[in-house]
Structures are given as C-alpha cells and as structure tokens.
N, C-alpha and C positions, 0 to 999 in steps of 0.2 A: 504494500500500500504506500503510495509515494508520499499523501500528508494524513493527517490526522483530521484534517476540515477539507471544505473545497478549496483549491485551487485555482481560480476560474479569473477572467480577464472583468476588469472594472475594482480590485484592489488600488489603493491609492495610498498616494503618503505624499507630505509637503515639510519642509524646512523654510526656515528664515537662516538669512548667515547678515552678517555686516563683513565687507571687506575689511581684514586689516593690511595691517604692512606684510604678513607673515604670507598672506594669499597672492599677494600681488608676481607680475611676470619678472622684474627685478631678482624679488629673493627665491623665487623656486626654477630660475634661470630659463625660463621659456620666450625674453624677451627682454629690454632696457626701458621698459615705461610702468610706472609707476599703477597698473590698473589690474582688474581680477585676473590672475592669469589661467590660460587655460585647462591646466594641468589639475589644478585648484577646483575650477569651474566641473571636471569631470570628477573630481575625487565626492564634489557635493551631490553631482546626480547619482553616483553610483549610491551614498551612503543614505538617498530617496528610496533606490530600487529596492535594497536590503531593508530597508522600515515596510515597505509595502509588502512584505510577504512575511515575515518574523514572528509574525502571531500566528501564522496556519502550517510552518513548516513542522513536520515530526521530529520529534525528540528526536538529538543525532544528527537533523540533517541543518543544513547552510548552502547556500548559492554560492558561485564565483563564477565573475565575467568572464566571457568568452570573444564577444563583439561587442563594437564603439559606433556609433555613425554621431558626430557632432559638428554640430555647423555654430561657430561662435559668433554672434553677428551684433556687437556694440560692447561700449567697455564701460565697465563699472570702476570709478575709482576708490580710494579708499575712504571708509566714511559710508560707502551705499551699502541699502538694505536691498539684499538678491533674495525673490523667495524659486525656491525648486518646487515644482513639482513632479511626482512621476505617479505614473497609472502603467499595470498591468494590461497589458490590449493582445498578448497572445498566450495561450498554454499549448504547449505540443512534445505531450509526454514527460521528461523534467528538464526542457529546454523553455523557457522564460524570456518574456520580449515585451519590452518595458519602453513607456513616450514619455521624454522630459520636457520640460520649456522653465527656461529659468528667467523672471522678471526683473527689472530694476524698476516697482511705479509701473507705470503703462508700458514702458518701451518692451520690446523682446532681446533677450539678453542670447538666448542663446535655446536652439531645439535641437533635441536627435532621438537616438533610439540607443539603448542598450539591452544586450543578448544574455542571460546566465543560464546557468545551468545545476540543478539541484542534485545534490549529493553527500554520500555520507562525509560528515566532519571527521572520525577516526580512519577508516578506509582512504579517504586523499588526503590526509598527511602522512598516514603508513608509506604511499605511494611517491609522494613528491616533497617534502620534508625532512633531511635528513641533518 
C-alpha cells in the first residue's frame, strides 16, 4: 500500500519567506546582484512540495526530486515577502508532479513544475548513503 490516506492530485501547501541577504544570488553564488536567487527560489518550492504531501505519506516513507522545470521571471530583492505555492496536479503510481508559482504582491515571481518520487526512507539511504 503506497500511503496510509489518499494520495490524489489537489493536495496543497503554501509558504511565506522574506528575502534575506543569506537567499540572495550574491551569497549562494548563482549571480552578482543583490536579489532572491535562484537556487534559493527552488530550494523554497521544493520544501512546498514536501509540506503538500507529509500528512498522507506512510510511516517510513518520504519523497525526493527527481525533475525541475523552472522558469524565474522577476526579482525579488531583499526585504520582499515571496509567498510559494505548490498543489499536487498528478499521481502516477509513486511518481508525484507538483505546480509552483511563487509571488512577490501581485507580480509572478516565478512558475514551474516539480517531479518526486515516493519511497522508503530506510531502503534509499541503505542504497545511496554511505
């Protein structure tokens, strides 16, 4: 049995973050300007995807990415409140496919898609963790 609940697409989850200095493309070297960087931007969608599903996954198990599709389209400097959103929009067996859009206020900060894949927590670090 792959969860303990359904699994099903329209799960959801949202963050707020505030840029600091520590998110920006500067200090996590993805760039020389002072604004969210991208690197940063995707570590926040993925830690939406992982909230969207964390109450139905069975004991033992956890997700890890597999595929990215992000399109960053406007910068946030530091000081902005980014909110994420991600919603589950596919199930197909324990492969997971997940829609982000990150806001700054009205504008679009940033959309894409990310892919994981559910699996035992003890078994994949038996296997990849050494």
């Amino acid at each position: 049995m792959l969860t303990r609940m359904t699994l099903a697409p329209g799960l959801r989850s949202r963050l707020l973050i505030m840029v600091e200095k520590e998110d920006t493309a500067v200090k996590v070297g993805s760039g020389d300007v002072p604004v969210l960087g991208t690197p940063r931007l995707l570590a926040f969608a993925e830690r939406a995807t992982v909230q969207a599903v964390a109450d139905v996954l069975g004991p033992g198990q956890t997700s890890v990415g597999t595929r990215v599709a992000l399109e960053h389209l406007a910068a946030s400097p530091i000081g902005a409140h980014v909110e994420i959103s991600a919603e589950l929009t596919e199930v197909d067996g324990r492969r997971l496919v997940f829609a982000f859009t990150a806001r700054d206020g009205q504008a679009t900060v940033a959309t894409g898609t990310i892919e994981r894949v559910v699996v035992d927590r003890e078994r994949f670090l038996a296997r990849h963790v050494r």
